[in-house]
Backbone bond lengths (Angstrom), bond angles and torsions (degrees), N, CA, C in turn:
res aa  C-N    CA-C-N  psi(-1)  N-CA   C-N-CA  omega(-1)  CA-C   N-CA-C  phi
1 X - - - 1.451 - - 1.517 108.67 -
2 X 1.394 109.95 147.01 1.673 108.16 -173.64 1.658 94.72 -96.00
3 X 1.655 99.49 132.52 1.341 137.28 -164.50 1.755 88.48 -58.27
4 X 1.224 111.76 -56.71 1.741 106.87 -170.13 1.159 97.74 -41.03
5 X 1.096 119.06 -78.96 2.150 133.41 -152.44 1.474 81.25 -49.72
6 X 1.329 142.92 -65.52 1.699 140.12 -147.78 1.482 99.29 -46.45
7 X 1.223 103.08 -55.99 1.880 131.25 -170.30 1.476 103.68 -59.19
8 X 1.895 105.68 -51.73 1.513 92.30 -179.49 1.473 114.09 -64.95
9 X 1.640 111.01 -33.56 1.358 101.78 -160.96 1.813 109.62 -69.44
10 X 1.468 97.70 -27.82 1.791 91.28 -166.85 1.674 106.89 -67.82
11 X 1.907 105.40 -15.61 1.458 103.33 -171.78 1.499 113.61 -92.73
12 X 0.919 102.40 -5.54 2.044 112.13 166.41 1.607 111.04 -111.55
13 X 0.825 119.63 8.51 1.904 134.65 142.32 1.054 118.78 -87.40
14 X 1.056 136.57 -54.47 1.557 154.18 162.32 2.041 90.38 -36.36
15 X 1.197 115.61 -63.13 1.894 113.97 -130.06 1.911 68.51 -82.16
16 X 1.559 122.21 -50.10 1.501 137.62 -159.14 1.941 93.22 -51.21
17 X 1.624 118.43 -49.33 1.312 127.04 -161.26 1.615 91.68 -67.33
18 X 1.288 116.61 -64.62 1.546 126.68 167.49 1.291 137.10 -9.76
19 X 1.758 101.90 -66.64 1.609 116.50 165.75 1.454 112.44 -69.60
20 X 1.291 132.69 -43.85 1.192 141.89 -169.56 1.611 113.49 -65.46
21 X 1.555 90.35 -37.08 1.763 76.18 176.13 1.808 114.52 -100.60
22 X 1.299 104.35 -12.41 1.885 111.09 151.60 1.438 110.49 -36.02
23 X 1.284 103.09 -56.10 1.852 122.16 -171.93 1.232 92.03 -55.90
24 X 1.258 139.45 -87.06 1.471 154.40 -146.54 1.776 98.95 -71.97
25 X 1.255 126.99 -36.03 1.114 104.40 169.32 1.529 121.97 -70.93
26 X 1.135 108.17 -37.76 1.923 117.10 169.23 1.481 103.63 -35.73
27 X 1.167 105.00 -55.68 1.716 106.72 177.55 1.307 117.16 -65.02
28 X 1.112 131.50 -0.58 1.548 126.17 -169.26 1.258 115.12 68.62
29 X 1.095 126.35 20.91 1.789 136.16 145.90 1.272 137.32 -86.00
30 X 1.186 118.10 133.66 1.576 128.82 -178.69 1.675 108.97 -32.98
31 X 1.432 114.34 121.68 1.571 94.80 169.53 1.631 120.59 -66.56
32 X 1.015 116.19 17.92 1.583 114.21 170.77 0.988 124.63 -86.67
33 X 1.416 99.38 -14.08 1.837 106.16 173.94 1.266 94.87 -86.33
34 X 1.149 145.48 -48.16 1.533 156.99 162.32 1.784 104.38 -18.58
35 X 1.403 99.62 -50.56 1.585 94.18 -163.66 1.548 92.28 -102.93
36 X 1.133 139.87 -11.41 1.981 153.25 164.32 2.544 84.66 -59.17
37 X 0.831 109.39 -33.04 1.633 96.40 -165.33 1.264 99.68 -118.40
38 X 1.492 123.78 6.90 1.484 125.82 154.84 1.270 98.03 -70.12
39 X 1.119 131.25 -71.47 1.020 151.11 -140.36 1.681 128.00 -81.23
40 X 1.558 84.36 -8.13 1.553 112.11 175.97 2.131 101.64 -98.49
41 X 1.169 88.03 -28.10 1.631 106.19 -172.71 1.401 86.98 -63.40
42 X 0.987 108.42 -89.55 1.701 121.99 -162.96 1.713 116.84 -42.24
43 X 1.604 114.12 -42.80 1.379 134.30 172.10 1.903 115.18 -59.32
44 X 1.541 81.19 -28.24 1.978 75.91 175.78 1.791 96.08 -107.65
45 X 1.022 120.95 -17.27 1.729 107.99 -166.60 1.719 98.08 -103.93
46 X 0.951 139.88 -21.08 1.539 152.50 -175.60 1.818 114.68 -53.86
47 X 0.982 107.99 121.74 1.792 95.67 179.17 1.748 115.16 -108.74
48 X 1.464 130.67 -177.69 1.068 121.35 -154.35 2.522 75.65 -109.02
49 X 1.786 66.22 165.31 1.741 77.63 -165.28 1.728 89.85 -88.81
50 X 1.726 107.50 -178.94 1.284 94.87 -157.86 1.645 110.53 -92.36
51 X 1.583 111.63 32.69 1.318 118.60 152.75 1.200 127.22 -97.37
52 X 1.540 112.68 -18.31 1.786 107.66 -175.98 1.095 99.98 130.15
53 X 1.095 125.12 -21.16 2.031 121.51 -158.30 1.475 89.83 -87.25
54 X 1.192 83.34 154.36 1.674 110.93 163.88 1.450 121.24 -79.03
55 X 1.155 137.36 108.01 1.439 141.07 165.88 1.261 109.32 -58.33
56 X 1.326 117.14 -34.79 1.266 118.00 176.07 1.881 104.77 -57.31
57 X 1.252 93.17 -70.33 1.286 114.61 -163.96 1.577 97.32 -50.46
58 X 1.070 148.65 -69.70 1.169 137.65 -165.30 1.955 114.79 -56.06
59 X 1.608 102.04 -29.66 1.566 103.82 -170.31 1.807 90.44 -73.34
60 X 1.370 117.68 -41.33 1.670 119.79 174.23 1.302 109.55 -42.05
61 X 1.515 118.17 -51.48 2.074 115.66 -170.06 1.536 98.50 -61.79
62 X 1.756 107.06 -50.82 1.595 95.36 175.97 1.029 133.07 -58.84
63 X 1.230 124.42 -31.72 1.592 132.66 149.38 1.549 138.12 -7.46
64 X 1.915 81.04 -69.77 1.839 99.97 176.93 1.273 103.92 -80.80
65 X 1.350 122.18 -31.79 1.533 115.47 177.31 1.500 108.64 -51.32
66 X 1.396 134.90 -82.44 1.218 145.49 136.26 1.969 107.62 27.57
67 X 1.657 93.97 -80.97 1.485 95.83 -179.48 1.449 123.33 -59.02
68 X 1.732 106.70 -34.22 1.327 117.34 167.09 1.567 122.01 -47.87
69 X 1.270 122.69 -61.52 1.499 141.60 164.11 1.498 114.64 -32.99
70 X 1.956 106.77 -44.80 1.790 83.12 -170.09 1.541 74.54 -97.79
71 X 0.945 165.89 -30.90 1.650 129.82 -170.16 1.414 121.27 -53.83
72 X 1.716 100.50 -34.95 1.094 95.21 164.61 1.248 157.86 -30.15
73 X 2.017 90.28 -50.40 1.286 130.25 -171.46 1.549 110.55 -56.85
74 X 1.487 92.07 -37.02 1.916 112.73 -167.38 1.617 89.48 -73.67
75 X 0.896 132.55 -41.49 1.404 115.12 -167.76 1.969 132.17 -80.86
76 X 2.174 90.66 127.10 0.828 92.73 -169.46 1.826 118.94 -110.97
77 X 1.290 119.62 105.22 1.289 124.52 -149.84 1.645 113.93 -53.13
78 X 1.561 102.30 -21.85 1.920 99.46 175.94 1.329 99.73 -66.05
79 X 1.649 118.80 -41.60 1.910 122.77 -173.38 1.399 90.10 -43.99
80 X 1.300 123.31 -61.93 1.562 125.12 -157.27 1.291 110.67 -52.41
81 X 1.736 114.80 -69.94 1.680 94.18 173.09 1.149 121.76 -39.18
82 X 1.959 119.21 -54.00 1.266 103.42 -180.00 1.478 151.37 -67.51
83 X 1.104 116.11 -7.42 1.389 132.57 -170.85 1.730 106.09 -136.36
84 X 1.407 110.15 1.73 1.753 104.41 -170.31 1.579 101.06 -66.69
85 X 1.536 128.63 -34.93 1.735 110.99 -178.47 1.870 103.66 -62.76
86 X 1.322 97.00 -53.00 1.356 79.58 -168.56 1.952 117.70 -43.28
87 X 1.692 113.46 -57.06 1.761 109.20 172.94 1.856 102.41 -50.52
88 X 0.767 142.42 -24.96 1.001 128.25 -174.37 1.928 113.55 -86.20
89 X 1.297 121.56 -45.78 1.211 109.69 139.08 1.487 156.00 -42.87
90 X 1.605 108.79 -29.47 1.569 111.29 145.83 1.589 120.79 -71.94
91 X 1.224 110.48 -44.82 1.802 116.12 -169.65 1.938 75.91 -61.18
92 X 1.064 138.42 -86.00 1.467 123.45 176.29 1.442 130.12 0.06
93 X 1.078 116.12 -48.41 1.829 132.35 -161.04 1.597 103.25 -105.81
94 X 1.830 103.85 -45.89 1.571 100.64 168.68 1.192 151.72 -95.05
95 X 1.920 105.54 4.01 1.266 125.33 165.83 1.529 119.36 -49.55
96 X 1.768 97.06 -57.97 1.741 105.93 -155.44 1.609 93.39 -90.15
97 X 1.314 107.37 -16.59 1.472 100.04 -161.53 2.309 91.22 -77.45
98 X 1.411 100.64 -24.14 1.229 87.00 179.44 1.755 123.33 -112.67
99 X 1.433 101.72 25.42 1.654 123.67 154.20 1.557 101.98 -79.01
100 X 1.404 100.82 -62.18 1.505 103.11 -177.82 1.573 120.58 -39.81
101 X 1.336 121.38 -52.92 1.455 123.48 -153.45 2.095 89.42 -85.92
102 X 1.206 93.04 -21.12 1.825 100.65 -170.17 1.676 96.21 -67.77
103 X 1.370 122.90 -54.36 1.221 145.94 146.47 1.729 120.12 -15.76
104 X 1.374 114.66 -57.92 1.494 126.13 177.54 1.428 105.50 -74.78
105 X 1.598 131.68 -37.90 0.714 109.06 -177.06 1.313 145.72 -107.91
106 X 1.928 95.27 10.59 1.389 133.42 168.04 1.585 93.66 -75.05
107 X 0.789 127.22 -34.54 1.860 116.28 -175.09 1.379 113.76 -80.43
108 X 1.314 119.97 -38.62 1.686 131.62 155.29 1.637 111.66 -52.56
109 X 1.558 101.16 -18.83 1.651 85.08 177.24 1.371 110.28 -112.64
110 X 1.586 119.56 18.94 1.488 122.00 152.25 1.676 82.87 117.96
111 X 1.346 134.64 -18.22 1.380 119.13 -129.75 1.541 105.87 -89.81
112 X 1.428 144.51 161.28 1.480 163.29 -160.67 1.789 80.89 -75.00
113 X 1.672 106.67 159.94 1.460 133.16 156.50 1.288 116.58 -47.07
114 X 1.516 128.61 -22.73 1.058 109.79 -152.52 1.634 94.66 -118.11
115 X 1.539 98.16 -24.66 1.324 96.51 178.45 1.808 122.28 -89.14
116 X 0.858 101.70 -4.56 1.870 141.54 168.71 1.764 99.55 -60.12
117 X 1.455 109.21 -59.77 1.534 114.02 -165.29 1.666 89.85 -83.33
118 X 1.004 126.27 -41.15 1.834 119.48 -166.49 1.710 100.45 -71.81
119 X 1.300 114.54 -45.92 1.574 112.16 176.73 2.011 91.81 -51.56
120 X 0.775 99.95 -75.49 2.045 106.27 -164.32 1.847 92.29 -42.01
121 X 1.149 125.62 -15.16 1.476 111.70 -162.54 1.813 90.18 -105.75
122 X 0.849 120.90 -18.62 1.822 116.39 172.62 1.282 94.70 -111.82
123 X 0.917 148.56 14.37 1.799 113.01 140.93 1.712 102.40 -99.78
124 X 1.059 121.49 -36.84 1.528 121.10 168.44 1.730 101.62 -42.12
125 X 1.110 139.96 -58.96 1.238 125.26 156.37 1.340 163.82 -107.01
126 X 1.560 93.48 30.70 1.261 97.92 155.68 1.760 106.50 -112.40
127 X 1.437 146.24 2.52 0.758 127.12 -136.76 2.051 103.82 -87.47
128 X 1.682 98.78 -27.07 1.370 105.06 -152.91 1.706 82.18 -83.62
129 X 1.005 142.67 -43.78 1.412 154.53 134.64 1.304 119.06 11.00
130 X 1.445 118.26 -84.17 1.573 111.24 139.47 0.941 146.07 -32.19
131 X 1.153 138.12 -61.26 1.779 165.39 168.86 1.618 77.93 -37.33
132 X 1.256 135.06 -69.72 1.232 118.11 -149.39 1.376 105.00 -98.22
133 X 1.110 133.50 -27.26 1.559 118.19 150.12 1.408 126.56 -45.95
134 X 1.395 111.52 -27.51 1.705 123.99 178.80 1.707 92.12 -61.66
135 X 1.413 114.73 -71.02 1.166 129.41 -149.03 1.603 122.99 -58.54
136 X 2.049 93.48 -26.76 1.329 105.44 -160.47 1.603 95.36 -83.51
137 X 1.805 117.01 -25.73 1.052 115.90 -175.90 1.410 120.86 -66.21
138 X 1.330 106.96 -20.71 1.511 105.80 174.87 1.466 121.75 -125.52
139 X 1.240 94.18 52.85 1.703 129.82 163.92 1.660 102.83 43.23
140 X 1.492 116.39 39.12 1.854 116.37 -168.00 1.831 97.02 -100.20
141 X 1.571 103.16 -0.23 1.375 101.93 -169.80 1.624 108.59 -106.07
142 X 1.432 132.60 146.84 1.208 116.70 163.71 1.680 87.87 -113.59
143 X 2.207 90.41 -178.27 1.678 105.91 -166.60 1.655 93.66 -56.86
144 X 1.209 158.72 -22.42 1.491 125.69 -136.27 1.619 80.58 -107.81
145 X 1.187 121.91 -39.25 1.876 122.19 -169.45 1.589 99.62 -70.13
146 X 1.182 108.45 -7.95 1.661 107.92 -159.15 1.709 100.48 -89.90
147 X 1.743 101.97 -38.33 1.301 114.00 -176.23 1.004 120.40 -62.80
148 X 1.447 104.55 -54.30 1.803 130.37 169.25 1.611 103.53 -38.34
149 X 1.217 105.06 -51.38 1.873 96.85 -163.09 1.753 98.16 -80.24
150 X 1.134 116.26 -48.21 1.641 108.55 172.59 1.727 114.85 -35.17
151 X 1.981 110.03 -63.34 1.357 89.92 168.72 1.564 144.20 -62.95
152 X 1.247 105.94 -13.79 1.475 122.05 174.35 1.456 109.77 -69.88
153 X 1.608 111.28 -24.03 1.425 112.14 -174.69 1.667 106.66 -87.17
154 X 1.461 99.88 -32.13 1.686 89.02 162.24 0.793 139.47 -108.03
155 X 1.267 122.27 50.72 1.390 146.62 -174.56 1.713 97.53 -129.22
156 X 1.003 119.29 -29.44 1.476 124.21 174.98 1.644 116.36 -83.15
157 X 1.381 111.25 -27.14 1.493 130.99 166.32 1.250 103.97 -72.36
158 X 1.319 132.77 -54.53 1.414 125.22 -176.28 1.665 111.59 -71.26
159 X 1.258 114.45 -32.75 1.818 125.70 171.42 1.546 111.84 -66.50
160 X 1.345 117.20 -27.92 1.537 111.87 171.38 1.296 110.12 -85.75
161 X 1.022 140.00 -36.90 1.477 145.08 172.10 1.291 118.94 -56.09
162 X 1.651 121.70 -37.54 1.378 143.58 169.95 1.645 94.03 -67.36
């Protein structure tokens, strides 16, 4: 992929993520919805470079990499021994319970079996994910709830993969 277009594209994603969540905070909204409709912007208006690749697709891997790195950051391995049954008992109770409802309400929306189980399998993981990006943005969270929901979130990463 040519290095310019990569550079331009991450720097008009970057300025697009920026304004968008300016906007949404003016409103009294989370800037994550701000950077959730960047990201929809760029994903529907974006074209492929003149090899085939996705600009999209590559600024997305950097993305999860990115998100991967600071969760990381949050994690503190004594929390884990200490508190890992408990995240592992919710990611337990709130996985299927949120395939299921993803499930109920893919069938209310007309949709096939298969596309029924994939709706229930992305809100099952992104939901605790959100919730606490919502929360952290508007400072309702302190460090110990913050920790708690990070390990619960990877405990739900390792349960979808399983």
């Amino acid at each position: 992929m040519d290095e310019v277009l990569l550079l331009t594209s991450l720097a008009v994603l970057i300025l697009l993520a920026g304004l968008c969540s300016i906007v949404f905070n003016k409103l009294k909204l989370p800037p994550l919805i701000g950077y959730l409709v960047a990201g929809i912007i760029v994903a529907n208006f974006w074209d492929l470079n003149a090899e085939g690749e996705s600009v999209v697709g590559i600024l997305s891997d950097m993305g999860l990499v990115m998100l991967m790195f600071c969760i990381g950051l949050e994690i503190n391995l004594k929390k884990i021994k200490k508190q890992g049954l408990f995240a592992i008992e919710v990611a337990a109770v709130q996985l299927p319970l949120m395939v299921f409802g993803g499930f109920l309400a893919g069938m209310l929306l007309g949709f096939n079996t298969l596309q029924c189980i994939t709706l229930g399998a992305i809100i099952s993981g992104s939901s605790t994910a959100v919730v606490m990006a919502v929360l952290k943005s508007q400072g309702k969270l302190d460090k110990e709830h913050i920790e708690m929901l990070v390990l619960i979130t990877i405990m739900e990463d390792i349960g979808q993969v399983i």
